[in-house]
C-alpha positions as CSV (number, residue, x, y, z in Angstrom):
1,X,1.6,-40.6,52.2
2,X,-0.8,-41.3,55.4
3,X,-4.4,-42.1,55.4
4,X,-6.7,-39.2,55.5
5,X,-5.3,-36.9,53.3
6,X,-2.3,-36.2,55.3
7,X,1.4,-35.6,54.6
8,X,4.5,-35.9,56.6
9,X,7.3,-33.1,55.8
10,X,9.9,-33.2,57.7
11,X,12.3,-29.4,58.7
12,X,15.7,-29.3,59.0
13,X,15.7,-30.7,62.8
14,X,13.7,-34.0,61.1
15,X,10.5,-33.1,63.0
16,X,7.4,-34.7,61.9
17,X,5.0,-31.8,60.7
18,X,1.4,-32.9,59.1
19,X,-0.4,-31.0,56.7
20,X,-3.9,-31.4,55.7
21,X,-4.2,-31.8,51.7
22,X,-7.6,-31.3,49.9
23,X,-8.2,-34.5,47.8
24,X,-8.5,-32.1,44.8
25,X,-4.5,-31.2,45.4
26,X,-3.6,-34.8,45.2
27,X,-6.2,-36.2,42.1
28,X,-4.3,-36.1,39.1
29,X,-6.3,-35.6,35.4
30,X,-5.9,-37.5,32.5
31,X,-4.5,-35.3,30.1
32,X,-6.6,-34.8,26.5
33,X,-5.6,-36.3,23.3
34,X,-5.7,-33.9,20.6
35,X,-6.0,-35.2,17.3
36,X,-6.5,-32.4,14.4
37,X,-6.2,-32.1,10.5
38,X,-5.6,-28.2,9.2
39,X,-5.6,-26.9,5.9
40,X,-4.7,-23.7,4.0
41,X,-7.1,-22.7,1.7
42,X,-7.3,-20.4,-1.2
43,X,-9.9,-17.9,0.4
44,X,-12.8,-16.6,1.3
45,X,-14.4,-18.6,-1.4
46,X,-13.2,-22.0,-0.1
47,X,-14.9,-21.3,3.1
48,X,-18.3,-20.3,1.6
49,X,-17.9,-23.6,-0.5
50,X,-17.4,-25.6,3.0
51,X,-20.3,-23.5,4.9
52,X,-22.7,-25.1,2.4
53,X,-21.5,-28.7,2.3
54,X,-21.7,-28.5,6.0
55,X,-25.1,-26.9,6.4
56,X,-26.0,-29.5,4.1
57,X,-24.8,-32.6,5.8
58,X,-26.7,-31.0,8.6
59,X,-23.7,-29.9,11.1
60,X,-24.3,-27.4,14.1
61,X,-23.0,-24.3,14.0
62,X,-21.2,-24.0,17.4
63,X,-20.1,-20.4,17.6
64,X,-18.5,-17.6,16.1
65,X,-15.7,-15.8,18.0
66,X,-12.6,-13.8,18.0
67,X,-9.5,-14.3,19.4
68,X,-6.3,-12.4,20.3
69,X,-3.8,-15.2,20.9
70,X,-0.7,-15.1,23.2
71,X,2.2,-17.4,23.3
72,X,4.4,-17.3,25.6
73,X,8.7,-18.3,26.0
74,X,8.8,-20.5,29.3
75,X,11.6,-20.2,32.2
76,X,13.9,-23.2,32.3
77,X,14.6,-26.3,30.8
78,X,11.6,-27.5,32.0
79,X,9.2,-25.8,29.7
80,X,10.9,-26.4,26.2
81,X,9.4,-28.9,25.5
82,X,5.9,-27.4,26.2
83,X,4.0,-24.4,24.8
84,X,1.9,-22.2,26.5
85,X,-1.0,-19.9,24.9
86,X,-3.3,-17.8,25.9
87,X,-6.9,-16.9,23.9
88,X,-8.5,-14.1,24.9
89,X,-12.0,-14.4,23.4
90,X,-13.8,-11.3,21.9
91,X,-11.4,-8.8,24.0
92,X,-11.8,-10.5,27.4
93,X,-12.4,-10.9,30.0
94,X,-13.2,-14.6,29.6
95,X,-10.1,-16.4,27.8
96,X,-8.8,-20.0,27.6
97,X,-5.1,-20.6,28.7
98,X,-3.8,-24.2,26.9
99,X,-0.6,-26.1,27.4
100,X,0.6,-28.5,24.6
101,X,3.0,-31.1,24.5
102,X,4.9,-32.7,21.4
103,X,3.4,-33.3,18.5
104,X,3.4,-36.8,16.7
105,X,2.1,-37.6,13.1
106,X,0.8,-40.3,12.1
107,X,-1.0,-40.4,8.3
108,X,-0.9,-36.3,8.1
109,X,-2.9,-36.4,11.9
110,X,-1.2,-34.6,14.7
111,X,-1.7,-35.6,17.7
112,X,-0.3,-34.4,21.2
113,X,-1.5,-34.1,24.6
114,X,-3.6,-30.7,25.3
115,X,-4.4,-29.3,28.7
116,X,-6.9,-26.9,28.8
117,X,-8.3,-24.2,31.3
118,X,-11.0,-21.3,30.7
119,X,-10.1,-18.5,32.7
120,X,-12.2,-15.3,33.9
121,X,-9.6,-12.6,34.2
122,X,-6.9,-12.6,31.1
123,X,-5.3,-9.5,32.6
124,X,-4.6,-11.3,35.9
125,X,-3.6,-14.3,34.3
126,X,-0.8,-12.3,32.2
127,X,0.0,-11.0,35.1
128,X,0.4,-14.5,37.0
129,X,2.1,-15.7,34.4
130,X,4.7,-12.8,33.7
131,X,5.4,-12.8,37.7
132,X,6.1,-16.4,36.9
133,X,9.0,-16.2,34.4
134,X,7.1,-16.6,31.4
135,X,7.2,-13.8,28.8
136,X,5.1,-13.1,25.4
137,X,7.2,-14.4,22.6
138,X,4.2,-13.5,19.8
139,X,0.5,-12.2,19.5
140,X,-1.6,-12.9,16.6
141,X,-5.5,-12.6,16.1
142,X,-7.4,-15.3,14.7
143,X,-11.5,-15.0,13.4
144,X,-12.9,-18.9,13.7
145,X,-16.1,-20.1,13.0
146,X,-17.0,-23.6,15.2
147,X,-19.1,-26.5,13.7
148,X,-19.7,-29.7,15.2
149,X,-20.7,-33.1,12.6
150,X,-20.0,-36.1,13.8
151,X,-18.4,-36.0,16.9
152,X,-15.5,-33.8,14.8
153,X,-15.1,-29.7,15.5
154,X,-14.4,-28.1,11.8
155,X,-13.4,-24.8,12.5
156,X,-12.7,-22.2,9.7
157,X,-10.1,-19.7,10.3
158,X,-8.8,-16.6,9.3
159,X,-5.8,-15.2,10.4
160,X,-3.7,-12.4,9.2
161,X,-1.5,-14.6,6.6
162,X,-4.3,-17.3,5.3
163,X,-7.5,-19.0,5.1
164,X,-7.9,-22.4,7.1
165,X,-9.8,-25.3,8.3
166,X,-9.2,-27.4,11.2
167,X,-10.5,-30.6,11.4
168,X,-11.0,-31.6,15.6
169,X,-12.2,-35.1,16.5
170,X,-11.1,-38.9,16.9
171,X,-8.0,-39.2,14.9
172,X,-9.0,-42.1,13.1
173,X,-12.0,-40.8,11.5
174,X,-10.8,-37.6,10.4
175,X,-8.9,-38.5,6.8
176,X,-12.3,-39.5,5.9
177,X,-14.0,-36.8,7.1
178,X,-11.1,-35.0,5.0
179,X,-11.6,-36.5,1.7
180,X,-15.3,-36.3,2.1
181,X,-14.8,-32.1,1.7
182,X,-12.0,-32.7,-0.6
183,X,-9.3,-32.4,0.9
184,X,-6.0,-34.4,0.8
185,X,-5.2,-35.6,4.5
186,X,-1.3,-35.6,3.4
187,X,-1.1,-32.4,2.7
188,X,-1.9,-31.5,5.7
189,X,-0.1,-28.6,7.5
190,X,2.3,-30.0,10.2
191,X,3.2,-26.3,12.0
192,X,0.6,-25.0,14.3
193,X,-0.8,-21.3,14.3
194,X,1.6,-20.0,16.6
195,X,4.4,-21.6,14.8
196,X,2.9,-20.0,11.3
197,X,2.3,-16.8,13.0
198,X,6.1,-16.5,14.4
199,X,7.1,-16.8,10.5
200,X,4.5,-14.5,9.1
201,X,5.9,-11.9,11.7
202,X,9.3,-12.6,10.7
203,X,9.0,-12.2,7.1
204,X,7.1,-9.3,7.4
205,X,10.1,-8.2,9.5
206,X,12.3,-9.1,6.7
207,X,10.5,-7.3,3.6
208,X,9.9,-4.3,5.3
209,X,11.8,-1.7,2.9
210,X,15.0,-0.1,4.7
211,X,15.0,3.5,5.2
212,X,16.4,5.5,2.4
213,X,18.8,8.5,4.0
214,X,18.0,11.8,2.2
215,X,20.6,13.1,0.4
216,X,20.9,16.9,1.1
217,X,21.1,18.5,-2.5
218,X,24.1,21.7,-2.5
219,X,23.2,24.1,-4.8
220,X,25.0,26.6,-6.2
221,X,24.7,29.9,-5.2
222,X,23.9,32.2,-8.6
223,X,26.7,34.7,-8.9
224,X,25.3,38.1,-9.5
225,X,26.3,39.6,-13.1
């Protein structure tokens, strides 16, 4: 690496060739921490019972949205160990494309590094991504309801096979936060959405009823008297 934002790559006759790098190319991010504590619920009542302990410890009500989630099966070795979804919000355009890395629990928390993009055009960004390599494994929609309290997101979710809350925030204030609507931090679920979804998709796969043949009934032909 030179000074000035220049790099020397050499050809296959080992001749110097310097190419001008935008700064932005060569910064690096920090990657996000995200720590999360999610819950299955009974129903639709458990989530009116949470609206009102919410409003009433005075939380903001962030948003309400839909989403139509895509994950996707990576090319090569590389990608295993990664997942890749894409959120298209309310039908698109707008979306948010997220990679995650490993998760790791520690006292029914899972935590695990996030990277996180909005994006403008979801059809072009399927596209991008199909052209390189990566092909949708599952969809699923999800209906989620954002609030903020304390620094922590509690989301309340409803998704095809459950009722849910997601708790969002600095891992080690979320079993509190937890116990303070009730809820047991280990029992916690450790599968994400996408994982649950894959499942709910199988089974449903699974108890669909075979097809019964139809049996062609002979007759016999009445024998005039």
């Amino acid at each position: 690496m030179h000074g000035g934002g220049r790099v020397a790559l050499q050809d296959s006759q080992d001749c110097g060739l310097a190419v001008n790098l935008p700064s932005v190319a060569r910064a690096k991010r920090d990657r996000t921490i995200e720590s999360e504590l999610k819950f299955r619920l009974t129903g639709e009542k458990d989530h009116v019972n949470l609206r009102r302990m919410l409003r009433e410890r005075g939380a903001h009500l962030g948003g309400r949205y839909r989403e139509e989630n895509y994950r996707f099966n990576g090319p090569g070795k590389s990608t295993r160990n990664t997942t890749l979804r894409l959120r298209v919000l309310n039908g698109g355009p707008h979306g948010v494309l997220t990679a995650k890395g490993p998760a790791q629990f520690d006292g029914g928390v899972k935590t695990r590094e996030e990277t996180e993009i909005e994006v403008k055009d979801v059809h072009a960004t399927l596209d991008m991504l199909e052209q390189l390599g990566f092909r949708v494994g599952w969809t699923y929609p999800k209906r989620r309801t954002v609030w903020m309290l304390d620094g922590v997101a509690v989301t309340l979710d409803v998704l095809d096979f459950g009722w849910f809350v997601e708790l969002e925030g600095p891992a080690s204030g979320l079993p509190e936060m937890a116990r303070s609507f009730g809820l047991d931090p280990t029992h916690a679920l450790k599968d994400s959405y996408s994982v649950m979804a894959r499942k709910h998709l199988k089974a449903k796969k699974l108890t669909k009823s075979p097809p019964v043949p139809v049996t062609p009934q002979h007759h016999e032909e009445k024998r005039s008297s």
